[in-house]
HTML snippet that shows the backbone in 3Dmol.js (N, CA, C, O; Angstrom):
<script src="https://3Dmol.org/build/3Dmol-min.js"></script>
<div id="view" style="width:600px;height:400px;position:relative"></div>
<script>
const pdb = `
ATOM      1  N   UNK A   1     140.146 144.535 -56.120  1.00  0.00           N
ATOM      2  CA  UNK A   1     139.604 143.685 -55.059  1.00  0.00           C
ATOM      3  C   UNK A   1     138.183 143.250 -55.386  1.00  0.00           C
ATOM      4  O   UNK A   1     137.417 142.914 -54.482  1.00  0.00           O
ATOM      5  N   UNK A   2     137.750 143.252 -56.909  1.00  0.00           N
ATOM      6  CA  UNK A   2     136.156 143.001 -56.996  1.00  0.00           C
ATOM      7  C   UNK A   2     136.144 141.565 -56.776  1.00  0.00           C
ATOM      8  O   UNK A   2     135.055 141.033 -56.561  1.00  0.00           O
ATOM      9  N   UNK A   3     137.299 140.798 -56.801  1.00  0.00           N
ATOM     10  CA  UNK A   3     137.371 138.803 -56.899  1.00  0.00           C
ATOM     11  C   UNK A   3     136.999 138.776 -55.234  1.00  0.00           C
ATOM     12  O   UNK A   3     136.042 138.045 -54.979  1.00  0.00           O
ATOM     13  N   UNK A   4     137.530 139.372 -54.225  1.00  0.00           N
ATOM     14  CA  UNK A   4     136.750 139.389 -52.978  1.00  0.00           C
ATOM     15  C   UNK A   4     135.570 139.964 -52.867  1.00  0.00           C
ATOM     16  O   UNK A   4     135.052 139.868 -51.755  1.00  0.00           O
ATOM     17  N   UNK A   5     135.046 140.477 -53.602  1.00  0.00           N
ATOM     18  CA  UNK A   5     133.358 140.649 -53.528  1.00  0.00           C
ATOM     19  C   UNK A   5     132.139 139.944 -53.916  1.00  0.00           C
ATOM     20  O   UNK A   5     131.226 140.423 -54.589  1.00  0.00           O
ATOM     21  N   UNK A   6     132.217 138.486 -53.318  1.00  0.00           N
ATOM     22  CA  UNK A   6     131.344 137.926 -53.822  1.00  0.00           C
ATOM     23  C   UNK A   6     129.795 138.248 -52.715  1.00  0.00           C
ATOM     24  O   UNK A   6     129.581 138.356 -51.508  1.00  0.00           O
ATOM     25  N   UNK A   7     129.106 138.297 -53.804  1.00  0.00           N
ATOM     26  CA  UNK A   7     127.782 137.767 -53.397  1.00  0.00           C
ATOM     27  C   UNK A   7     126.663 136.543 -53.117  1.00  0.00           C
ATOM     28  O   UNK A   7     126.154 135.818 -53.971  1.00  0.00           O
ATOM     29  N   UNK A   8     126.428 136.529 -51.635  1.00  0.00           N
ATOM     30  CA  UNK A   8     125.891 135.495 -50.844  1.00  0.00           C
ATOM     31  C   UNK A   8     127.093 134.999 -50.196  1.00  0.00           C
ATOM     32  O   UNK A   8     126.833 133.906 -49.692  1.00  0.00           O
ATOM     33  N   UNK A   9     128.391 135.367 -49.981  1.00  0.00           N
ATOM     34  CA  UNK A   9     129.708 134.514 -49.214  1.00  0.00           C
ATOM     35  C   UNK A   9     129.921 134.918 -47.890  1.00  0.00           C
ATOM     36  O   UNK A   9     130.597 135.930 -47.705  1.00  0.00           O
ATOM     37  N   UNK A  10     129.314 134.105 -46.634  1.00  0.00           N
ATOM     38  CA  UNK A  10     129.763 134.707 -45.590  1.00  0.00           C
ATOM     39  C   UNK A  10     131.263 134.676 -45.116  1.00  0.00           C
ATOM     40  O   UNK A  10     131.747 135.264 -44.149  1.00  0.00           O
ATOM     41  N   UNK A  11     132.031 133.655 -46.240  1.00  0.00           N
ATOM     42  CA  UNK A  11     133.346 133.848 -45.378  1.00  0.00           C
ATOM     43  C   UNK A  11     133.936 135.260 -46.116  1.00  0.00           C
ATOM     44  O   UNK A  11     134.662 136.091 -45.569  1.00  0.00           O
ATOM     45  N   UNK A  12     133.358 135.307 -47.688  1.00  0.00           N
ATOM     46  CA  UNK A  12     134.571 136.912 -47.950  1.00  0.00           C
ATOM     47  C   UNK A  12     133.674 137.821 -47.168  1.00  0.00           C
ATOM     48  O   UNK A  12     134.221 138.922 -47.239  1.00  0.00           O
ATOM     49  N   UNK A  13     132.485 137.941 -46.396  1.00  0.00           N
ATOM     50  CA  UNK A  13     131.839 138.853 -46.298  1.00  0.00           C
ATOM     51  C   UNK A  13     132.682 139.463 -44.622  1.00  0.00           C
ATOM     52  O   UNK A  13     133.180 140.536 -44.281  1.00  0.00           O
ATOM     53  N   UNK A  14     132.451 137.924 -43.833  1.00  0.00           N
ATOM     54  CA  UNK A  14     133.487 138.101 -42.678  1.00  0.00           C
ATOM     55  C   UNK A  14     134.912 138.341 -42.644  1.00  0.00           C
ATOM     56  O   UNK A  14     135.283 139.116 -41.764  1.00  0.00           O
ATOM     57  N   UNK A  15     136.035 137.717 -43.612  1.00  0.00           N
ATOM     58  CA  UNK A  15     137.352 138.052 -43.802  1.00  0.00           C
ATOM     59  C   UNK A  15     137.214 139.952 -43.953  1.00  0.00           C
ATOM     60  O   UNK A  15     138.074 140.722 -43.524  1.00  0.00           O
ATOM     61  N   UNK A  16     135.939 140.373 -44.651  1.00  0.00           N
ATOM     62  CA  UNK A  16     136.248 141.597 -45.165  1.00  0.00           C
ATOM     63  C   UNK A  16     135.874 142.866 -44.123  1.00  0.00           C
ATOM     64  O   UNK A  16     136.276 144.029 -44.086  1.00  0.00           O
ATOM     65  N   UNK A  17     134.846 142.051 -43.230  1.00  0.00           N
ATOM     66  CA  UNK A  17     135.127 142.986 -41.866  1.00  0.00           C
ATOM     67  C   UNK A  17     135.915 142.951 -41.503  1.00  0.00           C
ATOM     68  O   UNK A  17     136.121 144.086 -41.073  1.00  0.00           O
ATOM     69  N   UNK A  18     137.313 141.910 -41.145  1.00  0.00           N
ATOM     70  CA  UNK A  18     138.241 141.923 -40.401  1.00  0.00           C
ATOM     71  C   UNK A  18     139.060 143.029 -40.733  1.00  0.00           C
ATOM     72  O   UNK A  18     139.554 143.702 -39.829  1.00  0.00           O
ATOM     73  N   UNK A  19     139.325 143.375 -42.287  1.00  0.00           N
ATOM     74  CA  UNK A  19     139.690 143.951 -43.075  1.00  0.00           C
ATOM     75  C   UNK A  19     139.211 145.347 -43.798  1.00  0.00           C
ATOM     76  O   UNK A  19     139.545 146.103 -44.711  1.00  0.00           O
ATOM     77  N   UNK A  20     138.338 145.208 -42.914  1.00  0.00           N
ATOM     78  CA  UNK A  20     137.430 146.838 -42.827  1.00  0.00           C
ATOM     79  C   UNK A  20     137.179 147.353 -43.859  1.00  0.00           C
ATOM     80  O   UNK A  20     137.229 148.583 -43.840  1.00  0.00           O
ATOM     81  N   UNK A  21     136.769 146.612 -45.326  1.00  0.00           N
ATOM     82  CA  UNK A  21     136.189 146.292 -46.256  1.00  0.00           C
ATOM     83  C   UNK A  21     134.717 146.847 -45.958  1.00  0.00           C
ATOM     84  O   UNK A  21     134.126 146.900 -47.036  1.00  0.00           O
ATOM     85  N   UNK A  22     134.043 147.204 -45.094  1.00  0.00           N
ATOM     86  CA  UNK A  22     132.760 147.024 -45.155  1.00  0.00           C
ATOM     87  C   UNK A  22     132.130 147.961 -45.938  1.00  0.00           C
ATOM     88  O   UNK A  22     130.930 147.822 -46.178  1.00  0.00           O
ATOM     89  N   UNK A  23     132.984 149.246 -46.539  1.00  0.00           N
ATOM     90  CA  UNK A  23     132.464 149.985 -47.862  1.00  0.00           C
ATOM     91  C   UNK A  23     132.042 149.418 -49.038  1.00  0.00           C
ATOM     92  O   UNK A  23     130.997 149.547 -49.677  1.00  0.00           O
ATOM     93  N   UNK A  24     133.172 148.677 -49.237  1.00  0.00           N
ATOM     94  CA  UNK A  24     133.543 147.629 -50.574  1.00  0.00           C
ATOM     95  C   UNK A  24     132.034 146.728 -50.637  1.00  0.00           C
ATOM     96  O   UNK A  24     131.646 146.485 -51.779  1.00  0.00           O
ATOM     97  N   UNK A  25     131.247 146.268 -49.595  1.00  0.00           N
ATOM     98  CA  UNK A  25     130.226 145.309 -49.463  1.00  0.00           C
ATOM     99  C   UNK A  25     129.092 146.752 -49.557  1.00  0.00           C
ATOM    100  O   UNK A  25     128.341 146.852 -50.528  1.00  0.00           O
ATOM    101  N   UNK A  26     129.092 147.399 -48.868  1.00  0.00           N
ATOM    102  CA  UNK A  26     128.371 148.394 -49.268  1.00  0.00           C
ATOM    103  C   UNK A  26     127.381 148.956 -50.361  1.00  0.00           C
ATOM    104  O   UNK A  26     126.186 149.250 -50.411  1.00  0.00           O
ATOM    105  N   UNK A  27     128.641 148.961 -51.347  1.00  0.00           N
ATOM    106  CA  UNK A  27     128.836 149.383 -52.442  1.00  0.00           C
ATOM    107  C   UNK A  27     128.226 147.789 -53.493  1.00  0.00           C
ATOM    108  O   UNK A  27     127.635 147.892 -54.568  1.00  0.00           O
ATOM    109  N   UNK A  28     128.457 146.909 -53.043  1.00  0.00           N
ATOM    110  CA  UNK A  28     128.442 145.753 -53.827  1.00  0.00           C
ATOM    111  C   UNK A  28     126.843 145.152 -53.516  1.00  0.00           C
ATOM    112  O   UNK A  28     126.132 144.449 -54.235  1.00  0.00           O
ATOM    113  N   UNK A  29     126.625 145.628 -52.377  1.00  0.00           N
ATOM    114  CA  UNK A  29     125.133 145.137 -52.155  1.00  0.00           C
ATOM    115  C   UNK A  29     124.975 144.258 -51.338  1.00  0.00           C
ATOM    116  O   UNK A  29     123.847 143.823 -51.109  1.00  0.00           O
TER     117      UNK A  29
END
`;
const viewer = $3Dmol.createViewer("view");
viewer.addModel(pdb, "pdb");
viewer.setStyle({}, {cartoon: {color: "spectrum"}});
viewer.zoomTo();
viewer.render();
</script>
């Protein structure tokens, strides 16, 4: 899942709360 971790993207940043991702951003910075 690192292709959904972009940096500066509010839409993967929001899709990835929906998706409770918010470690994954965490982790990514």
């Amino acid at each position: 899942m690192r292709a959904i971790v972009v940096p500066g993207s509010w839409q993967v940043r929001e899709a990835g709360e929906k998706l409770g991702l918010d470690k994954i951003f965490t982790e990514a910075g």
